[in-house]
Steps between C-alpha positions, in 0.01 A plus 500: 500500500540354786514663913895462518543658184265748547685606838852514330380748231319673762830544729595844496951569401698592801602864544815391622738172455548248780738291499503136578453450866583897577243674734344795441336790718335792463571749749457913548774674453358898558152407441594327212512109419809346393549111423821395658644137431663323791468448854678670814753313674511532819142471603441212282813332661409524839165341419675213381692463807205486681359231251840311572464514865146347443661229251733433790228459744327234294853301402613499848155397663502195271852435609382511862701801622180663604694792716643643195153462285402726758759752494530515151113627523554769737813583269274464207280844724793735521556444128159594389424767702806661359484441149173734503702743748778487251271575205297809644861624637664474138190623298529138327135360545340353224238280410701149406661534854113523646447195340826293546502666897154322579613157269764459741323613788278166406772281547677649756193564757250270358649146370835554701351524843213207418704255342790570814182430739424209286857287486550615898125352653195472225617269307470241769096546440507414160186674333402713794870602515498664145184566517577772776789588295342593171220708710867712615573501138214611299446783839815598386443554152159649543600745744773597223253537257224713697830728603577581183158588356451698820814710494379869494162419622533442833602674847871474481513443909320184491576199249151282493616152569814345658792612288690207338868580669346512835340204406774333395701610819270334678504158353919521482486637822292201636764252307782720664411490822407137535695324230698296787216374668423168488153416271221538736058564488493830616802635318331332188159650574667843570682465151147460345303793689848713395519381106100470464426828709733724345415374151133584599621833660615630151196448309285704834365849468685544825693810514878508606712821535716570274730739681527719191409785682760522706769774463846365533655799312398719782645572831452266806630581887918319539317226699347360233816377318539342856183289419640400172791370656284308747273340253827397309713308819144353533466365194880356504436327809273246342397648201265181382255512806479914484465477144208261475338653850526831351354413174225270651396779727456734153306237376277496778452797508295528203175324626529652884483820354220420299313341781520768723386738219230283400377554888241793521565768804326539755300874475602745783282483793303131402404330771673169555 
């Protein structure tokens, strides 16, 4: 008898039918599991917006309109950080949208943003040119993986490595900002220490804040809506250079925090 065969007898009948193509859950209902077919809607379909915006990025970046490759990436942002909002506020998380949530995340934060940096300056540098771009990819998609094996294991203030949408903001902020310039060396060299370093950034051990501890349920002094405000008429007045300056200080952030941690302190009362 032969292996195949062997594992077909061995395969154990269903306790349930499937059909073709249908998904299939398991989820506790009162402590007790129940296998649910389908998928929830509105989660799902603001994941796929944000997958669309990404699409867009890539389509328009190899049509040359490089401004709104970027935009469509920062778009691409708002829609996944409220498809998860959406899904803890409805009670509708669930395991497939995990897994389609961080597919499109790929594509929207990690072959988007390289391939817009790509068509816009790299490609003029032929193998060093992708080269840098596929080390932005495959940061991408291993920071994607390590978050998702990490999720419950880890201090929920700090993610460990660059996160991909700030990232990605940085690259499409970089194209944003500079897309009318005329080709130049050091805009070229600053697209390569941008693509390659936040690439590299993602795969670190550097730690980031997450801002998940914050309370923005509680109460805050009536000024503070007057800050909101502020950082809003800011942004409007030119939102491309705030965005990517913003973002690019975040990213910084990261390794100056770790070097002055990494610095040991001076004892109380040593002499100099």
């Amino acid at each position: 008898m032969t292996e195949e065969r062997k594992s077909a007898e061995g395969k154990q009948t269903p306790e349930y039918e499937v059909e073709a193509g249908e998904v299939v859950e398991e989820e506790l209902v009162e402590g007790a599991p129940v296998r649910r077919k389908g998928i929830y809607l509105l989660p799902n379909a603001l994941t796929t917006a944000s997958l669309f915006s990404g699409f867009y990025a890539i389509v328009s970046a190899a049509n040359g309109v490089f401004d709104n490759a970027a935009i469509a990436i920062f778009v691409s942002m708002i829609l996944d950080g409220l498809d998860g909002r959406v899904a803890r506020m409805t009670n509708t998380q669930s395991k497939f949208g995990e897994e389609y949530d961080s597919l499109a995340d790929m594509v929207a934060f990690g072959v988007a943003p390289g391939l817009v940096a790509f068509f816009w300056s790299l490609n003029a540098f032929d193998k060093v040119g992708w080269a840098i771009t596929f080390i932005y990819v495959a940061g991408a998609a291993l920071r994607l993986a390590r978050f998702n094996t990490q999720i419950g294991s880890v201090d929920k203030k700090f993610f460990v490595g660059l996160p991909s949408p700030a990232a990605a903001a940085c690259v499409a902020g970089l194209v944003w900002c500079f897309h009318l310039f005329e080709p130049a060396t050091w805009l070229t060299l600053l697209t390569m220490v941008v693509v390659g370093g936040t690439g590299v950034l993602m795969v670190s051990n550097i730690l980031y804040r997450s801002f998940k501890d914050l309370d923005l349920r509680g109460r805050v002094p009536f000024a503070a809506i007057l800050l909101v405000v502020l950082v809003f008429v800011v942004i409007a007045l030119d939102p491309a250079t705030v965005l990517f300056t913003g973002f690019l200080i975040y990213a910084l952030s990261g390794p100056v925090r770790a070097l002055f941690r990494g610095k040991p302190r001076k004892a109380p009362g040593a002499a100099d």
